[in-house]
mmCIF file as gemmi writes it, N, C-alpha and C atoms, coordinates in Angstrom:
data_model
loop_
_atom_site.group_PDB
_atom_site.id
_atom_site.type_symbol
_atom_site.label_atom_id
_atom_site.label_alt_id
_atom_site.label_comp_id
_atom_site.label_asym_id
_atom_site.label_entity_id
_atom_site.label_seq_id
_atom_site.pdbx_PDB_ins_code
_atom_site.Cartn_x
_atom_site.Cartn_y
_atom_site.Cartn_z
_atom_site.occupancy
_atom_site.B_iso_or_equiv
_atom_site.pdbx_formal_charge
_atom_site.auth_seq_id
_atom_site.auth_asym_id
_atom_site.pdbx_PDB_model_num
ATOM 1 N N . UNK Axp A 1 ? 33.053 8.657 -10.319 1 0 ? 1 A 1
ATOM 2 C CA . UNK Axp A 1 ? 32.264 7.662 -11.027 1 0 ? 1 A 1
ATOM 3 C C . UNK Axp A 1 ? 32.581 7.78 -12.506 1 0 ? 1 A 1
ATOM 4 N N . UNK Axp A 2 ? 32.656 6.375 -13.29 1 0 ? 2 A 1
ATOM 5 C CA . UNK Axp A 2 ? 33.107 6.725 -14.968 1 0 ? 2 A 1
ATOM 6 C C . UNK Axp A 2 ? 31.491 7.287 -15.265 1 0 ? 2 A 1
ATOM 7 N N . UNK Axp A 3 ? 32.042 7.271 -16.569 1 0 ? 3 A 1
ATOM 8 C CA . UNK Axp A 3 ? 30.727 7.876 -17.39 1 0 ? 3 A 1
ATOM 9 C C . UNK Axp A 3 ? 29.746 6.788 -17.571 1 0 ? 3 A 1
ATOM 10 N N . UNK Axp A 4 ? 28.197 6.941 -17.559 1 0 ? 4 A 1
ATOM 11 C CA . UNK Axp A 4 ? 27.387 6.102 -17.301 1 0 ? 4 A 1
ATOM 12 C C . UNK Axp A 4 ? 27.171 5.739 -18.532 1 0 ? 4 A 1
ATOM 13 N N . UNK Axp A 5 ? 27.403 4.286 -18.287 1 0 ? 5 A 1
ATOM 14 C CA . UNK Axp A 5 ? 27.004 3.643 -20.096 1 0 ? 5 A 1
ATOM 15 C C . UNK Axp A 5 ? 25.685 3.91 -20.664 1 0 ? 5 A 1
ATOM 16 N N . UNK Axp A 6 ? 25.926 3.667 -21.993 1 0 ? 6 A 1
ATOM 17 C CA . UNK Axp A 6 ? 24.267 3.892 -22.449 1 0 ? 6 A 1
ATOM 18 C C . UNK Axp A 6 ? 23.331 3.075 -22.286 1 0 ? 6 A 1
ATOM 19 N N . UNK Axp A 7 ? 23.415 1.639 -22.337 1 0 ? 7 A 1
ATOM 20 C CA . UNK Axp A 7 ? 22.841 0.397 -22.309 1 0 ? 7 A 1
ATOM 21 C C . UNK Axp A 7 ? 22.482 -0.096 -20.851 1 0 ? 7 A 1
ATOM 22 N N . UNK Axp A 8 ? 21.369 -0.699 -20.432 1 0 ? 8 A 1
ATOM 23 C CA . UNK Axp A 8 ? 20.889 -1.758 -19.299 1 0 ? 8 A 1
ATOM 24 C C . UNK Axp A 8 ? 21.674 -2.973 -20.051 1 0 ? 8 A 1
ATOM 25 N N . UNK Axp A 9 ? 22.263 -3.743 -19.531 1 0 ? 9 A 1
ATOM 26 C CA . UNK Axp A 9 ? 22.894 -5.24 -19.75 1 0 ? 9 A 1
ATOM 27 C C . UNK Axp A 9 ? 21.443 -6.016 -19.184 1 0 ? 9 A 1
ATOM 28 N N . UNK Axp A 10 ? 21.007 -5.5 -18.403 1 0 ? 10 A 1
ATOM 29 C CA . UNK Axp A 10 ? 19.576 -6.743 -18.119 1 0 ? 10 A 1
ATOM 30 C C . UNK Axp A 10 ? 18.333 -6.18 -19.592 1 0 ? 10 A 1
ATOM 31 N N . UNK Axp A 11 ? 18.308 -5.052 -19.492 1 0 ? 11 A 1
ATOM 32 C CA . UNK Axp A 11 ? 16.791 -4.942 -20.359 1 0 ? 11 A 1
ATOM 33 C C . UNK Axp A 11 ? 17.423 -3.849 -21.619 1 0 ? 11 A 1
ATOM 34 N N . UNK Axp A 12 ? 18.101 -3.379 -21.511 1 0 ? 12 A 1
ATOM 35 C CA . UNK Axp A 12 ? 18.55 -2.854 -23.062 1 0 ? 12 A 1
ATOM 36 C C . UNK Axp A 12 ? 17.66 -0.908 -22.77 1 0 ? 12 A 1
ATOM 37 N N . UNK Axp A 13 ? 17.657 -1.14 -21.511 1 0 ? 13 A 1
ATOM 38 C CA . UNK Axp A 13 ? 17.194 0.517 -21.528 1 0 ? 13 A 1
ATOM 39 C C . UNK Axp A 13 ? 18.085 1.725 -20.865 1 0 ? 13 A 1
ATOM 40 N N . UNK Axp A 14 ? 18.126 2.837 -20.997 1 0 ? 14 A 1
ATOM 41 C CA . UNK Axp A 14 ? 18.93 3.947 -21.218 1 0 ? 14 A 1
ATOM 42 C C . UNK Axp A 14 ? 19.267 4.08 -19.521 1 0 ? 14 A 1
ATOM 43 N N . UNK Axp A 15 ? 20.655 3.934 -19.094 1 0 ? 15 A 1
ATOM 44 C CA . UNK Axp A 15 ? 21.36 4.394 -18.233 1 0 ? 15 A 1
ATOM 45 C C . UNK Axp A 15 ? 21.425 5.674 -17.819 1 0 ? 15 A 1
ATOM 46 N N . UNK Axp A 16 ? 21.259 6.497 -16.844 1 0 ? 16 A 1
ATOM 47 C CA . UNK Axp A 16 ? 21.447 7.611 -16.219 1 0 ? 16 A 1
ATOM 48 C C . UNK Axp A 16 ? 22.578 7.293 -14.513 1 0 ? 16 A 1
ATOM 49 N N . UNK Axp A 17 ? 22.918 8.544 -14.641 1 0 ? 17 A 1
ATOM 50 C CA . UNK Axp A 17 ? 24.016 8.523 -13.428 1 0 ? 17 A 1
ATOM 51 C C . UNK Axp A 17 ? 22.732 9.312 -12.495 1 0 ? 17 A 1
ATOM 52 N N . UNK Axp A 18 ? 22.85 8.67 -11.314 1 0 ? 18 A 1
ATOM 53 C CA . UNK Axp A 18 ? 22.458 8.879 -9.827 1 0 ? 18 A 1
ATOM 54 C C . UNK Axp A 18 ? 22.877 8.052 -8.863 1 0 ? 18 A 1
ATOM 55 N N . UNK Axp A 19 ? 22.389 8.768 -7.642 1 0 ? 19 A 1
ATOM 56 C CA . UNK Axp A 19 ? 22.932 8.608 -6.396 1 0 ? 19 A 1
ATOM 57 C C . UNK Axp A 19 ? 21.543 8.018 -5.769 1 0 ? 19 A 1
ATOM 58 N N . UNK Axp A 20 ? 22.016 6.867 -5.104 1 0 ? 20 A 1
ATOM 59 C CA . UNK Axp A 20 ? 20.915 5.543 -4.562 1 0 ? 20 A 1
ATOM 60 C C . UNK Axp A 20 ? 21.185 5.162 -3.136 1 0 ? 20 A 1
ATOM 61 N N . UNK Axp A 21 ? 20.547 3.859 -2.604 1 0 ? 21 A 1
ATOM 62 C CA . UNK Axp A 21 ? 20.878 4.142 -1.267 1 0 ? 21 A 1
ATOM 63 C C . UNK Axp A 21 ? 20.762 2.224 -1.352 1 0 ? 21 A 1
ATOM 64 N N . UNK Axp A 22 ? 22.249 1.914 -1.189 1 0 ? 22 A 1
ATOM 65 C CA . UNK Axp A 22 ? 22.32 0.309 -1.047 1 0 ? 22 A 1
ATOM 66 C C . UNK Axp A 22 ? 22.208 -0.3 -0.208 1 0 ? 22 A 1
ATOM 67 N N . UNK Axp A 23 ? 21.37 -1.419 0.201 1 0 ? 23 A 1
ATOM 68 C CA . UNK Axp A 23 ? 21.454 -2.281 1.257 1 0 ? 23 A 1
ATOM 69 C C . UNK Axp A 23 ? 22.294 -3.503 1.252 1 0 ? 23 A 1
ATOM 70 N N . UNK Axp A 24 ? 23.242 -3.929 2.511 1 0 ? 24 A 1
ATOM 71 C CA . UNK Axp A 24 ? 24.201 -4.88 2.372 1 0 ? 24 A 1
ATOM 72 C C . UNK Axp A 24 ? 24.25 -6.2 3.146 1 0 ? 24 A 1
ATOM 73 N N . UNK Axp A 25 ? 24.185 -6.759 2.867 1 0 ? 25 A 1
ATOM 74 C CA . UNK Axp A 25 ? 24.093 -7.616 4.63 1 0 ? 25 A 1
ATOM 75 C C . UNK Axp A 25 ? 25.66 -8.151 4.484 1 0 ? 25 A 1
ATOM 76 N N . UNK Axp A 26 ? 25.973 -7.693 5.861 1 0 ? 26 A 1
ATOM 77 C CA . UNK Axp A 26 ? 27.692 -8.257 6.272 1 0 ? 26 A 1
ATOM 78 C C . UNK Axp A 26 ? 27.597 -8.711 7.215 1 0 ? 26 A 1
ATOM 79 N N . UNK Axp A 27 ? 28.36 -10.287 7.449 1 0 ? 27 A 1
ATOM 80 C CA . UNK Axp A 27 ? 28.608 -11.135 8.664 1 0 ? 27 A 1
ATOM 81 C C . UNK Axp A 27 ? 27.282 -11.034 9.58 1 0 ? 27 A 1
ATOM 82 N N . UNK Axp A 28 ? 26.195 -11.452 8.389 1 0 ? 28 A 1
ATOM 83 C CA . UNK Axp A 28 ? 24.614 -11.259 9.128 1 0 ? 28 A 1
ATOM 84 C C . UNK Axp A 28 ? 24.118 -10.191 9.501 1 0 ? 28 A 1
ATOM 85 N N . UNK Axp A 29 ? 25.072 -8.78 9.241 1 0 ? 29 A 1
ATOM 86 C CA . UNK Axp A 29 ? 24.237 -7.468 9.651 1 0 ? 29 A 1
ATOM 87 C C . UNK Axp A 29 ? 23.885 -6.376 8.643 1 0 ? 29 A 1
ATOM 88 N N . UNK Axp A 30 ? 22.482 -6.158 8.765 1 0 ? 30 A 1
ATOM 89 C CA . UNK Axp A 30 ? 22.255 -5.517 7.767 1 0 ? 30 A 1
ATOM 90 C C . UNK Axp A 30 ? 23.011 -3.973 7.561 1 0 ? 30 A 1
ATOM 91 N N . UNK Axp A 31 ? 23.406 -3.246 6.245 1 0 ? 31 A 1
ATOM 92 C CA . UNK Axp A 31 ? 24.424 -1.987 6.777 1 0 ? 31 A 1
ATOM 93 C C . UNK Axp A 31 ? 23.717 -1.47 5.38 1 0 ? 31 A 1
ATOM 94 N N . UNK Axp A 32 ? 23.424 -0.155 5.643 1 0 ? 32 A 1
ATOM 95 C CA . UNK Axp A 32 ? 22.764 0.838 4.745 1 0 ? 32 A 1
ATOM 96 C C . UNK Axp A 32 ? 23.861 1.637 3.681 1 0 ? 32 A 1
ATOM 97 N N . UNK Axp A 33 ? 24.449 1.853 2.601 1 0 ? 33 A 1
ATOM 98 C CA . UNK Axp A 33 ? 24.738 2.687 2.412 1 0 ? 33 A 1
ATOM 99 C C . UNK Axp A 33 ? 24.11 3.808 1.462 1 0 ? 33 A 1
ATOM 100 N N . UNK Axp A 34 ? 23.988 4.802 2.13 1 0 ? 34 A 1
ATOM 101 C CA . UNK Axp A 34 ? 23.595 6.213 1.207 1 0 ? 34 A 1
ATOM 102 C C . UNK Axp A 34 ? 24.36 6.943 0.123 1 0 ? 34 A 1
ATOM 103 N N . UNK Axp A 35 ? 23.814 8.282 -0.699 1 0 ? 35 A 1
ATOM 104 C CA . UNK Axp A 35 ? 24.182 8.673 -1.507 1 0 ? 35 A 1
ATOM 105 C C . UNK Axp A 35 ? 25.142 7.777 -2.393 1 0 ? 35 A 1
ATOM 106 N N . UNK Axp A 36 ? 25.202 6.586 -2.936 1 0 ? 36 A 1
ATOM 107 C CA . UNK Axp A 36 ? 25.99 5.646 -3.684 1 0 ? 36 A 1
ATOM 108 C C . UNK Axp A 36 ? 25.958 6.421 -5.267 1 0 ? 36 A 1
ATOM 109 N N . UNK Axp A 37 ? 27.345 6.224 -5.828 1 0 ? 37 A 1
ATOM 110 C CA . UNK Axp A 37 ? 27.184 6.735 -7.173 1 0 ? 37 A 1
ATOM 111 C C . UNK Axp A 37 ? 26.867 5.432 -7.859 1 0 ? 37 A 1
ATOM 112 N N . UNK Axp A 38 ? 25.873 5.483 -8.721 1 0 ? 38 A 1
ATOM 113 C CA . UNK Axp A 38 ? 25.022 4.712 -9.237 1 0 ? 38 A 1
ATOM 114 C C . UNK Axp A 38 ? 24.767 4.916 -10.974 1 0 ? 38 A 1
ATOM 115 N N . UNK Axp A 39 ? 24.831 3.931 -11.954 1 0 ? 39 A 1
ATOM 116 C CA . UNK Axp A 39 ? 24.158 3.876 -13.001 1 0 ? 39 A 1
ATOM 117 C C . UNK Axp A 39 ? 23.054 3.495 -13.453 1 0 ? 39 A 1
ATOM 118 N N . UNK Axp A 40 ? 21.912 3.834 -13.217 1 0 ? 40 A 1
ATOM 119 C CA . UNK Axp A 40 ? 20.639 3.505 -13.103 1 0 ? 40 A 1
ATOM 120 C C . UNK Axp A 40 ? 19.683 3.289 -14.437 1 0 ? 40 A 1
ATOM 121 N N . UNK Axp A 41 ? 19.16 2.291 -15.092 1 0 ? 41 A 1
ATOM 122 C CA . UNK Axp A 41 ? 17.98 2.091 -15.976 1 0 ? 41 A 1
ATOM 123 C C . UNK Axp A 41 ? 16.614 2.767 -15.735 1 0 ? 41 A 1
ATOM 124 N N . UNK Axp A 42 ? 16.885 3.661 -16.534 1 0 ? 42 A 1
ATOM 125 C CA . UNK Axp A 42 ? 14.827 4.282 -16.838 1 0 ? 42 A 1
ATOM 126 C C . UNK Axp A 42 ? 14.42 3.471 -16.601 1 0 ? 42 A 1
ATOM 127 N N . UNK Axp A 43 ? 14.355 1.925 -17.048 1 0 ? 43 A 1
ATOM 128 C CA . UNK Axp A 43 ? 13.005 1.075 -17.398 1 0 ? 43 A 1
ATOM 129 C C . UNK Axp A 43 ? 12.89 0.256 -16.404 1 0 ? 43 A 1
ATOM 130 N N . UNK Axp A 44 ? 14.052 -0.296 -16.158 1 0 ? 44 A 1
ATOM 131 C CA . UNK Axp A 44 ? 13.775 -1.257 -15.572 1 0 ? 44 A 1
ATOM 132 C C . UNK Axp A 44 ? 14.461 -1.166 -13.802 1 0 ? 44 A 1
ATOM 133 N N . UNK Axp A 45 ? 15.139 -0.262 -13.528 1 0 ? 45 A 1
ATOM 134 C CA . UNK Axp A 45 ? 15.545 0.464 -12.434 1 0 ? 45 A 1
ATOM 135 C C . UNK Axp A 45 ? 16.939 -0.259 -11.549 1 0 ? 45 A 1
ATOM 136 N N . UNK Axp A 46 ? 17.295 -1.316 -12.643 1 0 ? 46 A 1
ATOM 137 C CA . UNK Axp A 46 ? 18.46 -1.996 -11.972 1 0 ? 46 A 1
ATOM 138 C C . UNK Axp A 46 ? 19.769 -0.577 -11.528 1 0 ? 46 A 1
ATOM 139 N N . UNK Axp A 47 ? 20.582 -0.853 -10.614 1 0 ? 47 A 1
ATOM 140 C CA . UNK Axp A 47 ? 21.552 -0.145 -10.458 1 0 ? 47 A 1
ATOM 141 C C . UNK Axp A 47 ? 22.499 -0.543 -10.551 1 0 ? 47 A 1
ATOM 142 N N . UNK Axp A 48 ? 23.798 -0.119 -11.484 1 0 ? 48 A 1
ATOM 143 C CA . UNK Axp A 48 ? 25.065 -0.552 -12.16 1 0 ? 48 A 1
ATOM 144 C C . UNK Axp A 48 ? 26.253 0.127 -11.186 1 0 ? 48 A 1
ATOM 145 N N . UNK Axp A 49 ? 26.855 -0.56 -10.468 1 0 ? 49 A 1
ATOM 146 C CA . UNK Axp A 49 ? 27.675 0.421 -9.54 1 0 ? 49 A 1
ATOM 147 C C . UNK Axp A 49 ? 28.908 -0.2 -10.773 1 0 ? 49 A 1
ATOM 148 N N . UNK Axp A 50 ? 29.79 0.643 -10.812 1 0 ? 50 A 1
ATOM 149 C CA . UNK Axp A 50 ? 31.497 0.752 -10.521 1 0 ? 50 A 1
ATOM 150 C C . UNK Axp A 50 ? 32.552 0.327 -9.867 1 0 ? 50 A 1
ATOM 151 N N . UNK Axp A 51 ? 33.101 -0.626 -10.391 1 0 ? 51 A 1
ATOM 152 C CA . UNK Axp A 51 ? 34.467 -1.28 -9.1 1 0 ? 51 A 1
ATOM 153 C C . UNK Axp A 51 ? 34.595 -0.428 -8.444 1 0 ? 51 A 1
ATOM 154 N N . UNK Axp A 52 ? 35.383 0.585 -8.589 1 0 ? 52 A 1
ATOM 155 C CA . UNK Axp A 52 ? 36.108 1.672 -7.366 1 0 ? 52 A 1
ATOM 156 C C . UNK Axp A 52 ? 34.894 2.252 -6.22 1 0 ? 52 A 1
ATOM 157 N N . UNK Axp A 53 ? 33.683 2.349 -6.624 1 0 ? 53 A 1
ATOM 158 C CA . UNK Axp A 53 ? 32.514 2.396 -5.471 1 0 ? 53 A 1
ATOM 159 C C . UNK Axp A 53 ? 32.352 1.088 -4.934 1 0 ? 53 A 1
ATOM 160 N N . UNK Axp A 54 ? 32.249 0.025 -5.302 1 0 ? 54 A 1
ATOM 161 C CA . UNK Axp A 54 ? 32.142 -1.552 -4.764 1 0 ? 54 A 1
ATOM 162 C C . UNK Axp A 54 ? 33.548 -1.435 -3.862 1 0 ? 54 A 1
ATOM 163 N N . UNK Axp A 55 ? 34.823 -1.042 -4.361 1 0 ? 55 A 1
ATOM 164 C CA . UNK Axp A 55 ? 36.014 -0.983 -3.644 1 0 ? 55 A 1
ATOM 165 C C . UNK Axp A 55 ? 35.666 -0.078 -2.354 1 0 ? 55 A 1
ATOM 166 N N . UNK Axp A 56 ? 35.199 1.141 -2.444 1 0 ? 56 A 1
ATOM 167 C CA . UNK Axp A 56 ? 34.976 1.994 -1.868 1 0 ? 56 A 1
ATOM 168 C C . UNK Axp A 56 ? 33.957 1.47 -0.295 1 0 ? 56 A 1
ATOM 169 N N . UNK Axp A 57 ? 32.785 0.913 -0.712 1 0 ? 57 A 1
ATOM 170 C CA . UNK Axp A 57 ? 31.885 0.048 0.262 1 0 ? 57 A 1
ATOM 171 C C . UNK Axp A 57 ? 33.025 -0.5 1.264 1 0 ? 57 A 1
ATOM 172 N N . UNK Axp A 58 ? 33.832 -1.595 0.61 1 0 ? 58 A 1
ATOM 173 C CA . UNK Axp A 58 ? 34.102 -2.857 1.218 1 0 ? 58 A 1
ATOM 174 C C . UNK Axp A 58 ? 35.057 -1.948 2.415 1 0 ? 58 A 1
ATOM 175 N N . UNK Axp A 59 ? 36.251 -0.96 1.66 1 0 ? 59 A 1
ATOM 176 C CA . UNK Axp A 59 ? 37.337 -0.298 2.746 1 0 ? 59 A 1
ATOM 177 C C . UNK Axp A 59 ? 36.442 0.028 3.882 1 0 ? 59 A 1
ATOM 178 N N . UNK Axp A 60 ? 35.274 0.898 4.019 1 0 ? 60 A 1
ATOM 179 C CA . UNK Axp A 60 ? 34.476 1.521 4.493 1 0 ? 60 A 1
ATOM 180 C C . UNK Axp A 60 ? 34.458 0.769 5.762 1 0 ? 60 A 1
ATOM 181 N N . UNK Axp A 61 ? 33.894 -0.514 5.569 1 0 ? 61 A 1
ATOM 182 C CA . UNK Axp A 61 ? 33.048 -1.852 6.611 1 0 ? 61 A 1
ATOM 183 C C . UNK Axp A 61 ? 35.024 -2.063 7.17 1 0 ? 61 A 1
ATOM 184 N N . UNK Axp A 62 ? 35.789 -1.733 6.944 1 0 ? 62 A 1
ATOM 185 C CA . UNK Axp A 62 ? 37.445 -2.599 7.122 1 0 ? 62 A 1
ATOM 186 C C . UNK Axp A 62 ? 38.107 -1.41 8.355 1 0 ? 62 A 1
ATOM 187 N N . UNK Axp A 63 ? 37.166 -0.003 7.996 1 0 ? 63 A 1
ATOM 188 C CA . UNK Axp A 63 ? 37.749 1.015 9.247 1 0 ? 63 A 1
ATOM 189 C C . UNK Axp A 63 ? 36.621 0.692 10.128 1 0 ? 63 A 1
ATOM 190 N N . UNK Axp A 64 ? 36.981 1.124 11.575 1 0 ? 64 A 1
ATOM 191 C CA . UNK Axp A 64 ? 36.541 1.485 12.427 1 0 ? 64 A 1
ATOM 192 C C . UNK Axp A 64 ? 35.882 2.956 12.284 1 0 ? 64 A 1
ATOM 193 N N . UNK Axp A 65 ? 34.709 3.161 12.445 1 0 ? 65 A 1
ATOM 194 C CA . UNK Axp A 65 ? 34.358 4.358 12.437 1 0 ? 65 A 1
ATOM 195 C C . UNK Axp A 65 ? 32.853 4.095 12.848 1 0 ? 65 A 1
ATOM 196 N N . UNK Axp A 66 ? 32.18 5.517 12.937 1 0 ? 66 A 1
ATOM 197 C CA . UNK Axp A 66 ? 30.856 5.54 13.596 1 0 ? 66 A 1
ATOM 198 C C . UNK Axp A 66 ? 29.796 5.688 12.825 1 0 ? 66 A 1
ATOM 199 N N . UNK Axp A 67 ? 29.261 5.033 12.423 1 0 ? 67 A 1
ATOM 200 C CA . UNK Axp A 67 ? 27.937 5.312 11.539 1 0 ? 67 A 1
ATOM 201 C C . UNK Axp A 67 ? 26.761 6.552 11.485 1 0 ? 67 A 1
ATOM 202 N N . UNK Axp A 68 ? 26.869 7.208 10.653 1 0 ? 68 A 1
ATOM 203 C CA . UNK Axp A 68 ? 25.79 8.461 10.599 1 0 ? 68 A 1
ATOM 204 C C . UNK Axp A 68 ? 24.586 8.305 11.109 1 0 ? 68 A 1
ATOM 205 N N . UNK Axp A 69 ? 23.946 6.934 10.801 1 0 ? 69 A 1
ATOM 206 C CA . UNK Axp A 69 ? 22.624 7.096 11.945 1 0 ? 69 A 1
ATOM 207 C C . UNK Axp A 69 ? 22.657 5.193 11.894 1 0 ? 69 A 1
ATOM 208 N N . UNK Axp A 70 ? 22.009 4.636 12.981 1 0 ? 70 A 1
ATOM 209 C CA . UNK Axp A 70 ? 21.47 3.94 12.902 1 0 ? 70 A 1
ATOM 210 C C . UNK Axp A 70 ? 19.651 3.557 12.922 1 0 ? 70 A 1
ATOM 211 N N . UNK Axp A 71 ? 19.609 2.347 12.19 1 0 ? 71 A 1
ATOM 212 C CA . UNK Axp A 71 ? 17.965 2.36 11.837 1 0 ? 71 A 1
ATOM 213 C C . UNK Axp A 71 ? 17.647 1.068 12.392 1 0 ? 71 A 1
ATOM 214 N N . UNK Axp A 72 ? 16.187 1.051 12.74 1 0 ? 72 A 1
ATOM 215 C CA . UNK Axp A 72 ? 15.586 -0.252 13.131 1 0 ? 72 A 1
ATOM 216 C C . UNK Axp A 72 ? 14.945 -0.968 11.747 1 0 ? 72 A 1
ATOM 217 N N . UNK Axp A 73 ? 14.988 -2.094 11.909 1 0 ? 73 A 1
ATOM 218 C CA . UNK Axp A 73 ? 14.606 -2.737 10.341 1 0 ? 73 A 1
ATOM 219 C C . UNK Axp A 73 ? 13.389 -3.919 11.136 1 0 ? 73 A 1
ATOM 220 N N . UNK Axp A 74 ? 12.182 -3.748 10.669 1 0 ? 74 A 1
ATOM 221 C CA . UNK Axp A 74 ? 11.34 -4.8 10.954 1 0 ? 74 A 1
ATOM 222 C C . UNK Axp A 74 ? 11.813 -6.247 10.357 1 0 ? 74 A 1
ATOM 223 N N . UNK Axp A 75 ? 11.619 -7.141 10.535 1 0 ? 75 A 1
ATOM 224 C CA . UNK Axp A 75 ? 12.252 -8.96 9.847 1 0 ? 75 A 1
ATOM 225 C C . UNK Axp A 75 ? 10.49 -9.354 10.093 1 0 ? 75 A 1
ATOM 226 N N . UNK Axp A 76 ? 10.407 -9.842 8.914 1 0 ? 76 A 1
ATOM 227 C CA . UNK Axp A 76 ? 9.178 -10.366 9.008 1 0 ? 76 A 1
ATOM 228 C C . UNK Axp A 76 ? 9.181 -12.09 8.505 1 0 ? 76 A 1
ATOM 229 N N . UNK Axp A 77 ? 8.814 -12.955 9.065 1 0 ? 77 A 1
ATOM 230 C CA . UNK Axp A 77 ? 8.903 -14.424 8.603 1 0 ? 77 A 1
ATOM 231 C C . UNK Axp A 77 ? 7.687 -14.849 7.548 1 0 ? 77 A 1
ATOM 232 N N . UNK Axp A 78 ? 7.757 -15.956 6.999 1 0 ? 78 A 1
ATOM 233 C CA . UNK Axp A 78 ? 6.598 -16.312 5.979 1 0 ? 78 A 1
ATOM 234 C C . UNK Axp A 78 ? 7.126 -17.541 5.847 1 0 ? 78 A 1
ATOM 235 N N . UNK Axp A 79 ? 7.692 -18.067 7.262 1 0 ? 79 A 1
ATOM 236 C CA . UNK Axp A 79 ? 7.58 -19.66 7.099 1 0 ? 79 A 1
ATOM 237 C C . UNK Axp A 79 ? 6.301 -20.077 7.331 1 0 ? 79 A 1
ATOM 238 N N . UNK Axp A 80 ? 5.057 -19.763 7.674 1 0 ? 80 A 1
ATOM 239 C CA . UNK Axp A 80 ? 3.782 -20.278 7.579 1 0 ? 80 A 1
ATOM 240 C C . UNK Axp A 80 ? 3.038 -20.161 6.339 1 0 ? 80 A 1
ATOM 241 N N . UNK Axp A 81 ? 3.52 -19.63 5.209 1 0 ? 81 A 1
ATOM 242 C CA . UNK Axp A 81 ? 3.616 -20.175 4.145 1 0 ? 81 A 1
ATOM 243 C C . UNK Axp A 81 ? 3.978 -21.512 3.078 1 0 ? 81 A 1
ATOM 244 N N . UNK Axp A 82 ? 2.87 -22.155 2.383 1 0 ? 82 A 1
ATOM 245 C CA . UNK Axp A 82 ? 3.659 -23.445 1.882 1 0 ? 82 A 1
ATOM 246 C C . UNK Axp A 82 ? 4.164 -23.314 1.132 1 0 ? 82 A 1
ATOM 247 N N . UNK Axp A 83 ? 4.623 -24.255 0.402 1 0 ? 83 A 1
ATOM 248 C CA . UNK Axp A 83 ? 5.343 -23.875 -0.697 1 0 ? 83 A 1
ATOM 249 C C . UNK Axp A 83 ? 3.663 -24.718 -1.392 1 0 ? 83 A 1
ATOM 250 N N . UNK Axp A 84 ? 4.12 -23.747 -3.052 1 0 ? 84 A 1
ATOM 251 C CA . UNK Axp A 84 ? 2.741 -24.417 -4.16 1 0 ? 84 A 1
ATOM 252 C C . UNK Axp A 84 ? 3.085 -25.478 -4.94 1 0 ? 84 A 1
C-alpha cells in the first residue's frame, strides 16, 4: 500500500492507513472482501483504496478459487414505502 495521504478529498480530515472489510456486488452477487489495505478519514470514515488493491480485488474474482467462508446476507425490501 503507498503511503496514506494526509487529506480526506471528501471532508478535508486526516487519513490513517488500515485494514477494512469491502463489500462488492459482481454480476448480481454480493462478495465480501476482508483485511483490505485501506486509507481511512478520522472524521468522516470514507475509505481511500489504491489502484494496485482495486487491481488486486478484480484478479481475485478472474481466478478460480475457494472462498474462506461463505455468509448469509438478509435483503430486506422497502418497496411499501412511498416516495415523499
Amino acid at each position: 500500500m503507498s503511503k496514506a495521504k494526509a487529506v480526506c478529498a471528501s471532508c478535508g480530515g486526516r487519513l490513517g492507513a488500515r485494514r477494512v472489510t469491502i463489500d462488492r456486488r459482481i454480476r448480481g452477487k454480493l462478495v465480501e472482501f476482508d483485511d483490505v489495505p485501506a486509507n481511512v478519514c478520522g472524521d468522516c470514515g470514507h475509505a481511500w483504496l489504491d489502484g494496485d488493491v482495486l487491481e488486486a480485488m478484480d484478479a481475485s474474482l478472474l481466478k478460480p478459487s475457494r472462498p474462506r467462508r461463505v455468509i448469509r446476507v438478509p435483503a430486506i425490501s422497502l418497496a411499501h414505502l412511498r416516495a415523499a
